[in-house]
ROMAR-597157 format. One record per residue: x, y, z of N, C-alpha, C, O, CB in turn; residue in three letters. Coordinates in nm, 3 decimals, decimal comma. Glycine has a CB too. Layout:
BEGIN
+---------+---------+---------+---------+---------+---------+---------+---------+---------+---------+---------+---------+---------+---------+---------+------+
!     nxx !     nyy !     nzz !    caxx !    cayy !    cazz !     cxx !     cyy !     czz !     oxx !     oyy !     ozz !    cbxx !    cbyy !    cbzz ! code !
+---------+---------+---------+---------+---------+---------+---------+---------+---------+---------+---------+---------+---------+---------+---------+------+
!       X !       Y !       Z !       X !       Y !       Z !       X !       Y !       Z !       X !       Y !       Z !       X !       Y !       Z !  ala !
...
+---------+---------+---------+---------+---------+---------+---------+---------+---------+---------+---------+---------+---------+---------+---------+------+
end
This chain:
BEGIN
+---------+---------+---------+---------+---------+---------+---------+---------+---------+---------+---------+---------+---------+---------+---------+------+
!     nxx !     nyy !     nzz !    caxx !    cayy !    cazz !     cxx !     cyy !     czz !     oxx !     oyy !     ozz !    cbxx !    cbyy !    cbzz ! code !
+---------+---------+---------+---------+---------+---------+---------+---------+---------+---------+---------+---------+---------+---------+---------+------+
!   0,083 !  -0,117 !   0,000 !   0,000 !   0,000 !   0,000 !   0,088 !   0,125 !   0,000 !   0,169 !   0,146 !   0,090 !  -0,095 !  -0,001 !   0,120 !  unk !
!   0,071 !   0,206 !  -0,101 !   0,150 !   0,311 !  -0,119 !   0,038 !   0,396 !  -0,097 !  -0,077 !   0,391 !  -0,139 !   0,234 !   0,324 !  -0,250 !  unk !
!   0,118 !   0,502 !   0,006 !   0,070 !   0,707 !   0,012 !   0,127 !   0,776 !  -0,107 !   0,236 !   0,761 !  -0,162 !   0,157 !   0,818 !   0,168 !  unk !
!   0,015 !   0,862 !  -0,137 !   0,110 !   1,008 !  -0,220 !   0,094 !   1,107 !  -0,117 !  -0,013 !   1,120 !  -0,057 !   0,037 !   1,088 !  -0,391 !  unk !
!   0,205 !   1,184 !  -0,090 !   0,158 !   1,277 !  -0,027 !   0,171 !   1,443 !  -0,103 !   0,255 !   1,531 !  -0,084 !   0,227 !   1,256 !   0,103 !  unk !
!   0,096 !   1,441 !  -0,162 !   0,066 !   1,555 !  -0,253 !   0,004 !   1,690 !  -0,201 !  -0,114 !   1,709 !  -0,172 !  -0,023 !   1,504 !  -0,352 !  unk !
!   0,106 !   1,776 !  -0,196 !   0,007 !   1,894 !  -0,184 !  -0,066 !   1,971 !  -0,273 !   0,011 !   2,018 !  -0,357 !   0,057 !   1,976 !  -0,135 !  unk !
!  -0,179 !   2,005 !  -0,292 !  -0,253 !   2,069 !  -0,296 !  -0,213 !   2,202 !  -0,426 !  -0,158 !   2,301 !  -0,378 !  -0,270 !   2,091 !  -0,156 !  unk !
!  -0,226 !   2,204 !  -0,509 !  -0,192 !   2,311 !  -0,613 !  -0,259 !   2,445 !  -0,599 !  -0,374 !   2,426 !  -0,640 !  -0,225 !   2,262 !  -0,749 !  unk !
!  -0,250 !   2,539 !  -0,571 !  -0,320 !   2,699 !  -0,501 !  -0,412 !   2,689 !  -0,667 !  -0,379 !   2,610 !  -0,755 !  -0,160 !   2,900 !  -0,460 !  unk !
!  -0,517 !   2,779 !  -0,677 !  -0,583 !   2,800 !  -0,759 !  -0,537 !   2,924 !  -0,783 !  -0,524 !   2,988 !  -0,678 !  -0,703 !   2,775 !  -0,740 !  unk !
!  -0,500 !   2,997 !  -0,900 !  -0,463 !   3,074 !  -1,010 !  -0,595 !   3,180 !  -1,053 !  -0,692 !   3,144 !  -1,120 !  -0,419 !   2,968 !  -1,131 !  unk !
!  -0,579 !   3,277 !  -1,012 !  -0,721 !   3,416 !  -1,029 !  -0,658 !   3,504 !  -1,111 !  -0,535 !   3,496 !  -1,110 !  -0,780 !   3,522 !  -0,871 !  unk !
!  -0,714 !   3,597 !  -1,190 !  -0,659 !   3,704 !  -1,214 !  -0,773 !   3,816 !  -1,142 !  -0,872 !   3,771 !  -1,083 !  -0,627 !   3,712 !  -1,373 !  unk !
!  -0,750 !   3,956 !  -1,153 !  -0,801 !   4,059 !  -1,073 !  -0,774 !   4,184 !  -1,085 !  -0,676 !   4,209 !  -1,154 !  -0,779 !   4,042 !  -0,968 !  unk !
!  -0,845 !   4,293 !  -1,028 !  -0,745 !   4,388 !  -1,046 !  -0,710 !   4,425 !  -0,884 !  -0,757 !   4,362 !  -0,790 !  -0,801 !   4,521 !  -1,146 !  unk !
!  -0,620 !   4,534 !  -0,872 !  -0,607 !   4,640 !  -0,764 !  -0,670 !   4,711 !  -0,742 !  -0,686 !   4,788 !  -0,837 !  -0,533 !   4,703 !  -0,760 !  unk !
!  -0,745 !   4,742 !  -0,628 !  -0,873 !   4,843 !  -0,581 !  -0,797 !   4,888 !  -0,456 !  -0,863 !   4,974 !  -0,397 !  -1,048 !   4,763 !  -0,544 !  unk !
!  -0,708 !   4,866 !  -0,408 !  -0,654 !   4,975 !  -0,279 !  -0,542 !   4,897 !  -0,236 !  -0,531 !   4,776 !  -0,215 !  -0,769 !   5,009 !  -0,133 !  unk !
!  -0,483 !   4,969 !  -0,230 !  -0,313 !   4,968 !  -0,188 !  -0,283 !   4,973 !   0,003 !  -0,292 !   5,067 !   0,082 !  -0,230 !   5,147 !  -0,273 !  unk !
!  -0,263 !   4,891 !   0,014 !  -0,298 !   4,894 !   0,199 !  -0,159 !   4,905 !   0,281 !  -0,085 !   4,901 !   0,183 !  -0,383 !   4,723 !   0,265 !  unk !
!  -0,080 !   4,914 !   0,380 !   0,062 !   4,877 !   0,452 !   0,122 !   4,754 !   0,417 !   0,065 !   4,649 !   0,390 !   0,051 !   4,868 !   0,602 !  unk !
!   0,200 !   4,771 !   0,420 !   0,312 !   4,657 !   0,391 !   0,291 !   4,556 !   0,307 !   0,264 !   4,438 !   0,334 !   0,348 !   4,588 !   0,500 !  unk !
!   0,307 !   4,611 !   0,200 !   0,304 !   4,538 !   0,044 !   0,136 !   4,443 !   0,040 !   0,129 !   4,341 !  -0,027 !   0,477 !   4,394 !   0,026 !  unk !
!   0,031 !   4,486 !   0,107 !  -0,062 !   4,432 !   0,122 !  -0,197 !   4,474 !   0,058 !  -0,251 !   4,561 !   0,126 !  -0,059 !   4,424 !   0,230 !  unk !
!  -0,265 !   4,439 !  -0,049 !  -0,382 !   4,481 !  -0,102 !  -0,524 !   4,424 !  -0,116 !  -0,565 !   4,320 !  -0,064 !  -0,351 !   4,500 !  -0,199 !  unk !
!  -0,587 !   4,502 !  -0,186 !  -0,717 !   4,459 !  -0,228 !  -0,697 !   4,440 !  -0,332 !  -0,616 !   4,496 !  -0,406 !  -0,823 !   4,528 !  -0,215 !  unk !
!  -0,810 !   4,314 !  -0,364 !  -0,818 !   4,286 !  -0,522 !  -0,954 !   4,273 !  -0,541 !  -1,023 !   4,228 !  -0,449 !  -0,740 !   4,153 !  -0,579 !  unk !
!  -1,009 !   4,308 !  -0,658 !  -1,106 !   4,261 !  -0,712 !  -1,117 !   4,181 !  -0,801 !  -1,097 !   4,213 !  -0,918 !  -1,155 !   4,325 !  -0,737 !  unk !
!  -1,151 !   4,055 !  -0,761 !  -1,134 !   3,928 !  -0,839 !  -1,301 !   3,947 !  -0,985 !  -1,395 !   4,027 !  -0,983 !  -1,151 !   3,756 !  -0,682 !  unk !
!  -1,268 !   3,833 !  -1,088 !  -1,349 !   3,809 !  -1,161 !  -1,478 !   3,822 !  -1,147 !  -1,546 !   3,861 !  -1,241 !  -1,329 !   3,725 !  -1,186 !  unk !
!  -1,524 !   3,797 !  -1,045 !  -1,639 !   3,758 !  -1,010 !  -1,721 !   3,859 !  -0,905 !  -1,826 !   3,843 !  -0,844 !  -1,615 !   3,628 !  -0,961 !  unk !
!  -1,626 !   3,969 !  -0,910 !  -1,678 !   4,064 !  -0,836 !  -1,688 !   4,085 !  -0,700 !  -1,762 !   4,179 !  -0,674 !  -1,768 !   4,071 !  -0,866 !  unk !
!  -1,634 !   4,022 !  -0,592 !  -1,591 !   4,015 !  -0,463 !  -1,425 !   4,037 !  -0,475 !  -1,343 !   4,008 !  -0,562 !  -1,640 !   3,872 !  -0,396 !  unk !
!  -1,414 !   4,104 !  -0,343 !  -1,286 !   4,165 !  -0,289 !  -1,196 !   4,098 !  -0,184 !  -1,209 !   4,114 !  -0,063 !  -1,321 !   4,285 !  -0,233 !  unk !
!  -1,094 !   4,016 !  -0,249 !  -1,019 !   3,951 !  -0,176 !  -0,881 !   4,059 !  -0,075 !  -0,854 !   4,176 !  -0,099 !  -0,967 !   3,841 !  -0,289 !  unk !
!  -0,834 !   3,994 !   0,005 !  -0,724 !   4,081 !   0,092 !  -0,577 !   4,002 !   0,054 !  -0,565 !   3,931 !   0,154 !  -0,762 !   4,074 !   0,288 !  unk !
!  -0,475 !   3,978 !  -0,020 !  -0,397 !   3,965 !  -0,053 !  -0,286 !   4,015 !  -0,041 !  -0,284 !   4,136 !  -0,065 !  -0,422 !   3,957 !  -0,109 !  unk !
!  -0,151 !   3,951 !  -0,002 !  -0,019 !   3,987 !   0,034 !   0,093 !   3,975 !  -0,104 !   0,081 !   3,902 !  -0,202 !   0,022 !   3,885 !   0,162 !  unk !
!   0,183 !   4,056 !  -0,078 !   0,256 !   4,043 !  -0,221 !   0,396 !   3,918 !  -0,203 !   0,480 !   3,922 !  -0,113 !   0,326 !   4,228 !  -0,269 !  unk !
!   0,391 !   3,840 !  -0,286 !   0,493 !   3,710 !  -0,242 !   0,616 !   3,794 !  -0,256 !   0,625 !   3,908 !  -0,302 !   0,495 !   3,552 !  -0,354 !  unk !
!   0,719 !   3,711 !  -0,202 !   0,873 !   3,691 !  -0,145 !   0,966 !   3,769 !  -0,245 !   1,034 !   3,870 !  -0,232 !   0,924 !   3,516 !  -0,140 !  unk !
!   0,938 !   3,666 !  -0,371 !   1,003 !   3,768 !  -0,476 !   0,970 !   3,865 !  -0,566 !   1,058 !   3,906 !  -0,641 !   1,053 !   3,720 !  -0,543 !  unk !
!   0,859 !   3,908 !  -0,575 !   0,832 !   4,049 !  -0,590 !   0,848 !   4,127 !  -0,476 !   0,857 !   4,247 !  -0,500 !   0,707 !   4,070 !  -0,633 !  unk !
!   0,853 !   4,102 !  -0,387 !   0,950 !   4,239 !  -0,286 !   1,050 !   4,206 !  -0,338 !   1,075 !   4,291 !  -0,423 !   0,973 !   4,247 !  -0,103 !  unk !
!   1,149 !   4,104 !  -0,337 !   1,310 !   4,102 !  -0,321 !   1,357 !   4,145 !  -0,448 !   1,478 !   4,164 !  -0,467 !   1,379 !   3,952 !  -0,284 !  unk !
!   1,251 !   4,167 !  -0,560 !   1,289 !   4,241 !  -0,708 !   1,205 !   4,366 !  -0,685 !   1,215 !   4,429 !  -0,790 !   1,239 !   4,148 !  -0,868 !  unk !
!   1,154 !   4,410 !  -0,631 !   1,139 !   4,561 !  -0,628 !   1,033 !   4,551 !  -0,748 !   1,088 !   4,601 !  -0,846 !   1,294 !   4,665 !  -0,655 !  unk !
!   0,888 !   4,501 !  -0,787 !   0,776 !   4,524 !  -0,854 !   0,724 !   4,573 !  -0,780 !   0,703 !   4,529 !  -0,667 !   0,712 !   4,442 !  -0,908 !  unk !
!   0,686 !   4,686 !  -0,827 !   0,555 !   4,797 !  -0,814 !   0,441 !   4,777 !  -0,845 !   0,425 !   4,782 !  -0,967 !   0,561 !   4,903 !  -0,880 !  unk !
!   0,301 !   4,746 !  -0,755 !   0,217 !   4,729 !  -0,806 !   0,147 !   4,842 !  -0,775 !   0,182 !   4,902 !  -0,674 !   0,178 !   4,622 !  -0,789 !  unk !
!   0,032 !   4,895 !  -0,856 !  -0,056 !   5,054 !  -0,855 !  -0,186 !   4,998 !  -0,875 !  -0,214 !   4,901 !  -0,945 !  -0,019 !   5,184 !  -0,993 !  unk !
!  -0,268 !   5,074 !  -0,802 !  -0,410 !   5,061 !  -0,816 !  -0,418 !   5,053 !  -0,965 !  -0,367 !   5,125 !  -1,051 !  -0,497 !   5,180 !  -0,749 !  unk !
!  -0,516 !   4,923 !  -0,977 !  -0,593 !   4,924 !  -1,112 !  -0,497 !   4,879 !  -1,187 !  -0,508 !   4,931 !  -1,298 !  -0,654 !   5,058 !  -1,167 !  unk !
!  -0,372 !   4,780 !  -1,180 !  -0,291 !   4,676 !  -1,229 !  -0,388 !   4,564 !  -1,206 !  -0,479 !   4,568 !  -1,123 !  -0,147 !   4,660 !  -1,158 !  unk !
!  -0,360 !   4,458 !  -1,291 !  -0,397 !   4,367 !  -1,345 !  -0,285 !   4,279 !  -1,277 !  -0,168 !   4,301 !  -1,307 !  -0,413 !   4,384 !  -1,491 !  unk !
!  -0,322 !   4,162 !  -1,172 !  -0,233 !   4,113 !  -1,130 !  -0,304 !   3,885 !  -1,108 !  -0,412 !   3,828 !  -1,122 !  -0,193 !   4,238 !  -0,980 !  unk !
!  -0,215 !   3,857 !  -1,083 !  -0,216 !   3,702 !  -1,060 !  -0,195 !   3,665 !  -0,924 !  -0,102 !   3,705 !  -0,854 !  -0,109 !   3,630 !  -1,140 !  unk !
!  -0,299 !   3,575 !  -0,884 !  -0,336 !   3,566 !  -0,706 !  -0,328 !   3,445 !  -0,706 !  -0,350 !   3,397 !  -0,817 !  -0,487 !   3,618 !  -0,632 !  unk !
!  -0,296 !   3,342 !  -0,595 !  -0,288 !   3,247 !  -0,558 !  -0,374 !   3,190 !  -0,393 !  -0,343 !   3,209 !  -0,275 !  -0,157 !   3,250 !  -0,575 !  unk !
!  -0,470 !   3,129 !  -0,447 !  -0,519 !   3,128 !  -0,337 !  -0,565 !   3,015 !  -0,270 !  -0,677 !   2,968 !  -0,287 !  -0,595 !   3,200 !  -0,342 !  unk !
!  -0,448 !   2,953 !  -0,166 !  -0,491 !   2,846 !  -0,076 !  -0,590 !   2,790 !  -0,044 !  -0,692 !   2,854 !  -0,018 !  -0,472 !   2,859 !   0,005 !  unk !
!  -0,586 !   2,670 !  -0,039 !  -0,705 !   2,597 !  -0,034 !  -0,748 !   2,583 !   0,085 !  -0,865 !   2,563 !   0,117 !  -0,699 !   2,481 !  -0,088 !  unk !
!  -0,609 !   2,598 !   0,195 !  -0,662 !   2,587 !   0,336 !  -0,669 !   2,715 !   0,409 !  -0,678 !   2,661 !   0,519 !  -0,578 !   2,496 !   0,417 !  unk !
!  -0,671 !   2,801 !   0,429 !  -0,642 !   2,918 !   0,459 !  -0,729 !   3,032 !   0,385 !  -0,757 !   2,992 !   0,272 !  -0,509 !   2,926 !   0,437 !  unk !
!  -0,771 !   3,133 !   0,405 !  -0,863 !   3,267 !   0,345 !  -0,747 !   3,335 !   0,291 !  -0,799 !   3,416 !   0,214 !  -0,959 !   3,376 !   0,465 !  unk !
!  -0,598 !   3,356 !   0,285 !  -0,507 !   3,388 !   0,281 !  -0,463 !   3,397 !   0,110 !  -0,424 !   3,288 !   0,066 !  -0,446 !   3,311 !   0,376 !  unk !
!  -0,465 !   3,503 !   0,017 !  -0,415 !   3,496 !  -0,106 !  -0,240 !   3,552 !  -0,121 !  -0,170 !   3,612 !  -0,039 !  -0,522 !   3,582 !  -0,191 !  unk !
!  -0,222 !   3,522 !  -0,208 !  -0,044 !   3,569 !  -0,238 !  -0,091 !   3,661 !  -0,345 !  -0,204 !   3,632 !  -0,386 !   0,096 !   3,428 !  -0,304 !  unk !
!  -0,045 !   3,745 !  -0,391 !  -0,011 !   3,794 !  -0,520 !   0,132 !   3,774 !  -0,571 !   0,235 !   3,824 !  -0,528 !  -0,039 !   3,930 !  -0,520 !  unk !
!   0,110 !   3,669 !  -0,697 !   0,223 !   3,645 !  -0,754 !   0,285 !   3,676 !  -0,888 !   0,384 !   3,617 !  -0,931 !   0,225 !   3,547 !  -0,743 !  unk !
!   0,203 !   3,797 !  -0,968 !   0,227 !   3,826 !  -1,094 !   0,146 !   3,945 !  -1,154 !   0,027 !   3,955 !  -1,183 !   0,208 !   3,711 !  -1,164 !  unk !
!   0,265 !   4,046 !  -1,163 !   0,185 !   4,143 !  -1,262 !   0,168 !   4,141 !  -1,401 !   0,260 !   4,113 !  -1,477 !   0,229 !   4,253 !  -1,253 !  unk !
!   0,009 !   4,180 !  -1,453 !  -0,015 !   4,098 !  -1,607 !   0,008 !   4,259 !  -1,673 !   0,002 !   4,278 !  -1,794 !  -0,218 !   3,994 !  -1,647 !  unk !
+---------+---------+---------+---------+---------+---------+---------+---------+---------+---------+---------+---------+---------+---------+---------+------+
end
């Protein structure tokens, strides 16, 4: 009897920026018209991307947790 122990692949949103909050932390307005609270991942701080209200960006959002990443400006 074999385990996989597989985690879980985050689901992939696109959205825009609706408010720019402290510490690299925003609002998004996802597809569907609700407003997620989202943090900006590891290496977009450590490369210095700028994100501005009303960018078009790529969210990642855990399956276990209410918790999104932002991981890509489109």
């Amino acid at each position: 009897m074999t385990e996989t122990n597989e985690t879980p692949t985050p689901n992939k949103i696109t959205g825009t920026v609706v408010e720019s909050l402290p510490n690299t932390e925003f609002k998004v307005q996802i597809e569907d018209g609700s407003i997620m609270h989202v943090y900006m991942s590891g290496k977009m701080k450590f490369n210095r991307i700028r994100v501005l209200v009303g960018d078009k960006v790529e969210i990642e959002v855990n399956p276990y947790e209410g918790k999104s990443r932002l991981t890509r400006r489109l």
